[in-house]
NUZA-932219 format. One record per atom (N, C-alpha, C): x, y, z; residue in three letters. Coordinates in steps of 0.001 Angstrom, whole numbers, plus 524288, in hexadecimal, padded with zeros to 5 digits. Example, Ala and Ser with C-alpha at 12.3 -4.5 7.8 and 13.67 -1.06 7.14 Angstrom:
residues 2
833867E9C681E78ALA8300C7EE6C81E78ALA833907F31C81E78ALA832327F73681BA8SER835667FBDC81BE4SER832648001E81EBESER
This chain:
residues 84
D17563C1DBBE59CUNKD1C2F3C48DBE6A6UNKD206F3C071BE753UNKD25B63C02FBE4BCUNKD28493BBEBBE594UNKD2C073BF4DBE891UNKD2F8C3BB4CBEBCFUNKD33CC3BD68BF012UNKD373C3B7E9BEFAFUNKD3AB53BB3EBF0DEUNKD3F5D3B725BF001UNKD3EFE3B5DCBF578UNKD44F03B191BF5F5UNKD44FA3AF50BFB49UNKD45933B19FC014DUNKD47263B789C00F0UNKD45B83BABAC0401UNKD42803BEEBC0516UNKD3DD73BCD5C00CCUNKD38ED3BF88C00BBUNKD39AF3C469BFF8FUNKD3E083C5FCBFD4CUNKD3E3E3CAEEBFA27UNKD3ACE3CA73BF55DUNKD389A3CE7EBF19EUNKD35243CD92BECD3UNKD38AC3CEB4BEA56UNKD38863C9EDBE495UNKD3B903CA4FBE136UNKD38F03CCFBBDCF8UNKD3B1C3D108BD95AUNKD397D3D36BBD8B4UNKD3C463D208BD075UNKD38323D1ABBCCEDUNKD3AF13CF13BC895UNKD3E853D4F6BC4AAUNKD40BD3D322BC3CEUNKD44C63D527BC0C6UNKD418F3D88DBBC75UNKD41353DD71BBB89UNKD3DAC3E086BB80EUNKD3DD13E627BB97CUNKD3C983E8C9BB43BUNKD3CB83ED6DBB5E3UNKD37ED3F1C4BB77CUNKD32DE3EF5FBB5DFUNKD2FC03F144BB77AUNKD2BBA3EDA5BB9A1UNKD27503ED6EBBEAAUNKD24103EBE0BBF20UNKD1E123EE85BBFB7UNKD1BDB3EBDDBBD1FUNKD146B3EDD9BBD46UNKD13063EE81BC3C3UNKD0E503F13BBC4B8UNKD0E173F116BC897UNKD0B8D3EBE9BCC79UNKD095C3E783BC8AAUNKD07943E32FBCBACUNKD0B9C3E069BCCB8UNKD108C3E105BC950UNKD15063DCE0BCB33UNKD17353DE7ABD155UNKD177A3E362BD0C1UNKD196D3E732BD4DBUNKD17033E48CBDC4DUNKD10D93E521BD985UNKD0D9D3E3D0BDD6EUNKD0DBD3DD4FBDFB0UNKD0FD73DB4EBDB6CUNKD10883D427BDD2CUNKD14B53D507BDFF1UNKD1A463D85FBDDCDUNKD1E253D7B1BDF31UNKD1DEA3D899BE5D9UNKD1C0B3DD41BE6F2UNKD1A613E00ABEB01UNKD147D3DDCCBEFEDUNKD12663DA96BED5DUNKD0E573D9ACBEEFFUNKD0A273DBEBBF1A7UNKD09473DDF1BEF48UNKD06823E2B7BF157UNKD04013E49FBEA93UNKCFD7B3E6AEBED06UNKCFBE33E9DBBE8CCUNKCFBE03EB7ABE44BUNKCFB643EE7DBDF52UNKCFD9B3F132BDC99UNKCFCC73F5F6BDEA7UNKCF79D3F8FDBE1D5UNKCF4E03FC01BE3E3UNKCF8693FE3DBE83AUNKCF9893FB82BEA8CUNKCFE243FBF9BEE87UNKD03483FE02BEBDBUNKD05D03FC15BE7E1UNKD09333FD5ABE5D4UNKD05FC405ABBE31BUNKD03EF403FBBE23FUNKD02FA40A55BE0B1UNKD013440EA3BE4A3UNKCFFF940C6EBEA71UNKCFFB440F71BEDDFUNKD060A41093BEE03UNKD088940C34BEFD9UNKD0E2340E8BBF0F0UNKD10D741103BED57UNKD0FF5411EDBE85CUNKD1141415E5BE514UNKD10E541ADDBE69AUNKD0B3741C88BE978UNKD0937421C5BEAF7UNKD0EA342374BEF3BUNKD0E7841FB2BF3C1UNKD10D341FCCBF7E4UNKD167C42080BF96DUNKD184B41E46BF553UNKD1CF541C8CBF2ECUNKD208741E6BBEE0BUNKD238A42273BEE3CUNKD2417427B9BE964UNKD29EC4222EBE676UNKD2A5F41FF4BE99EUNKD2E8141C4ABE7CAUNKD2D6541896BE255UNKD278041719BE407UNKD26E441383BE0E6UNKD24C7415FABDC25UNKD26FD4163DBD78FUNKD25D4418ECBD304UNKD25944162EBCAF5UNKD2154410F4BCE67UNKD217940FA7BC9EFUNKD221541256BC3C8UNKD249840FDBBBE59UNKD24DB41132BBB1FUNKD1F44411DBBB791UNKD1C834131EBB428UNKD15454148BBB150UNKD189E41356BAC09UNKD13B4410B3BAAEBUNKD130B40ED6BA551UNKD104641483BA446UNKD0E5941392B9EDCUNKD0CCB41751B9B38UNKD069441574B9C42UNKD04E041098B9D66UNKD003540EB5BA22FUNKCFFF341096BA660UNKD037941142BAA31UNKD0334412EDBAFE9UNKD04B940EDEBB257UNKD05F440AADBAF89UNKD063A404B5BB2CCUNKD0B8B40604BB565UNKD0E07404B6BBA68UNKD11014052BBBEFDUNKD150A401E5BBD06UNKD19F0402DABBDABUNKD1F6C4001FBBABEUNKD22D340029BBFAEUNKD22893FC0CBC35FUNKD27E23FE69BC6F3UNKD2C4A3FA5FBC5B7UNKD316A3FC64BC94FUNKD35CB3FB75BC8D2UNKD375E3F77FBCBE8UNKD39B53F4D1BCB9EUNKD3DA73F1FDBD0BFUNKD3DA73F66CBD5B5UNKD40253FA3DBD414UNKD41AD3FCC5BD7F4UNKD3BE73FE4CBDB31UNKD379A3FFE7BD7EEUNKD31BF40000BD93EUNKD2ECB3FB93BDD6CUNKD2FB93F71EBDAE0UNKD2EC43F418BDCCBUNKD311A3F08CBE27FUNKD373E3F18EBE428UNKD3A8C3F236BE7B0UNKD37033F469BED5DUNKD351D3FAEFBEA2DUNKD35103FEB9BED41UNKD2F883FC73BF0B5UNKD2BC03FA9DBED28UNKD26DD3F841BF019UNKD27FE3F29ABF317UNKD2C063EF35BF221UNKD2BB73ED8ABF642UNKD2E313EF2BBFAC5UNKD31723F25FBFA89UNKD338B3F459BFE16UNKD2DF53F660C0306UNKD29873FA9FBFF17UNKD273F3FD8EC00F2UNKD22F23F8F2C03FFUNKD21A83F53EC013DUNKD1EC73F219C0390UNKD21753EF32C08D9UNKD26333EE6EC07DBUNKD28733EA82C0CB7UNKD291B3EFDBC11DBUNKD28C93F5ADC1085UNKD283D3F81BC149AUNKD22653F82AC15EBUNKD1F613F917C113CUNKD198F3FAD9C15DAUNKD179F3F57BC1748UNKD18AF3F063C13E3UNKD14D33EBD1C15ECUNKD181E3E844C1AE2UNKD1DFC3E722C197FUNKD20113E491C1CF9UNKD233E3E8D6C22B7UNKD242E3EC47C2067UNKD26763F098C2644UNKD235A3F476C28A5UNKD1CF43F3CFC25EBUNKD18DE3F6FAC2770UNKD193A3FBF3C280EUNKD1BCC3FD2FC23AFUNKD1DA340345C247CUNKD1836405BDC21D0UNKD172440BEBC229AUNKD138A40FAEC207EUNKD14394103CC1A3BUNKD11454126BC18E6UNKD1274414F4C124BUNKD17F94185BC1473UNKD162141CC9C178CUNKD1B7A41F91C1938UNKD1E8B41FA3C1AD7UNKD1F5A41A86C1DE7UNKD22C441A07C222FUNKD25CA414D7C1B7BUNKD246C412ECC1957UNKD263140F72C139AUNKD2A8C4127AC1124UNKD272441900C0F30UNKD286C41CC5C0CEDUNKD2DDA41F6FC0EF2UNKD2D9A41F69C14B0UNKD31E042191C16A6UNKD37C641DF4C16D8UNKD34FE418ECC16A4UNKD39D74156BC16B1UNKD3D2641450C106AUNKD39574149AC0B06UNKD3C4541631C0802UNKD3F3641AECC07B7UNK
């Protein structure tokens, strides 16, 4: 995962990412990333004509967001949910 000098994740310039980039970006899982799909009506990756997972900037935003609430502010799935 790279982070710039205030440990924000930089995130590369593109319009779609696979779901392992997602998961480096995020650090965390790919498995994880598809639980919070269930959990999460926000996150709505784009499907290939494979099924393979296409998200967005804006997709990808949204999980770290979701991660810096449940891993660093120890929030619930619901109590996460309620704060988006």
């Amino acid at each position: 995962m790279k982070e710039d000098a205030y440990g924000a994740v930089e995130i590369p310039d593109k319009f779609y990412f696979k779901i392992g980039e997602v998961s480096q970006l995020a650090d965390v899982p790919p498995y994880v990333l598809r639980f919070w799909e269930t959990e999460f009506k926000q996150i709505k990756p784009k499907r290939t004509e494979a099924g393979q997972r296409l998200y967005r900037k804006q997709d990808v935003l949204l999980i770290l967001r979701i991660k810096k609430l449940l891993y660093d502010r120890k929030f619930s799935i619901e109590g996460a949910r309620q704060q988006l």
